[in-house]
C-alpha positions in Angstrom: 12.8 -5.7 7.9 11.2 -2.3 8.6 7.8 -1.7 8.7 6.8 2.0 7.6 2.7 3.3 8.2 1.5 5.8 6.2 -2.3 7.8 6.7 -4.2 8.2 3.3 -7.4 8.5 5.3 -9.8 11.1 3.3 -7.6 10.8 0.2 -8.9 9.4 -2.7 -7.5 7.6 -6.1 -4.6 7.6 -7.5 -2.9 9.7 -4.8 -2.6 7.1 -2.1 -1.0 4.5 -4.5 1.5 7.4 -6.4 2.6 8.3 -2.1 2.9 4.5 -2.0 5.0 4.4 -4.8 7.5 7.3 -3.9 7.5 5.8 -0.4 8.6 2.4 -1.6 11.7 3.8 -3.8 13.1 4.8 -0.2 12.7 1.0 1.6 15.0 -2.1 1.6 13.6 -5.1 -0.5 12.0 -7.3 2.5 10.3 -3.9 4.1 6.5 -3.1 4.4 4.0 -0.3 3.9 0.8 -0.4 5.6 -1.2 2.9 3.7 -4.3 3.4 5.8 -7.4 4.4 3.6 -10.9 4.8 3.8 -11.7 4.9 0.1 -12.4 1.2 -1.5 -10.9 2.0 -5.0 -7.0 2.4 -3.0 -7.1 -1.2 -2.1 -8.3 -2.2 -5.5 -6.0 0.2 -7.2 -3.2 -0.8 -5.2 -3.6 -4.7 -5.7 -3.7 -4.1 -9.8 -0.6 -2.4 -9.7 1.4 -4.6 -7.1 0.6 -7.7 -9.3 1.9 -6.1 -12.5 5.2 -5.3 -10.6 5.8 -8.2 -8.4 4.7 -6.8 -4.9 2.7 -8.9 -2.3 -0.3 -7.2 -1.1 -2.9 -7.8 1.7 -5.9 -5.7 2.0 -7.9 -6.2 5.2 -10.9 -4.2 6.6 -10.3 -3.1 10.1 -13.4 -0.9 10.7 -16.4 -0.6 8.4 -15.1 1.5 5.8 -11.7 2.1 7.3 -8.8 -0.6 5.4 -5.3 -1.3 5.9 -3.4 -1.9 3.1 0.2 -3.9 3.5 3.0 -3.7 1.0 5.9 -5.6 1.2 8.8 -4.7 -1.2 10.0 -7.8 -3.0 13.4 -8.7 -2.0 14.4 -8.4 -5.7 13.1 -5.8 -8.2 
């Protein structure tokens, strides 16, 4: 399992989640992407689309207004 970190700080919806996305078609199933944002809406937007495709999320506030955001690929797509 590899765990990959990528900075979204300052960017705002839907570009964290469509990095997330092309970032995710490059991992192993098992693998996890922590995105770190400061924008509420890229947790939100992230946890609608990770339960429509299968993907476990975990959204936790680190800093007052500062969240990391972990992805983990499921181990079959």
């Amino acid at each position: 399992m590899a765990v990959r970190e990528m900075d979204c700080l300052s960017e705002a919806c839907p570009v964290p989640l469509l990095r997330a996305m092309k970032e995710l078609k490059t991992m192993k199933p098992g693998d996890i992407l922590i995105l770190h944002s400061d924008h509420s809406c890229v947790g939100i937007s992230v946890q609608e689309w990770a339960s429509k495709n299968q993907y476990q999320v975990e959204v936790i506030e680190v800093e007052d207004g500062e969240w990391e955001i972990y992805i983990e690929k499921p181990k079959q797509e």
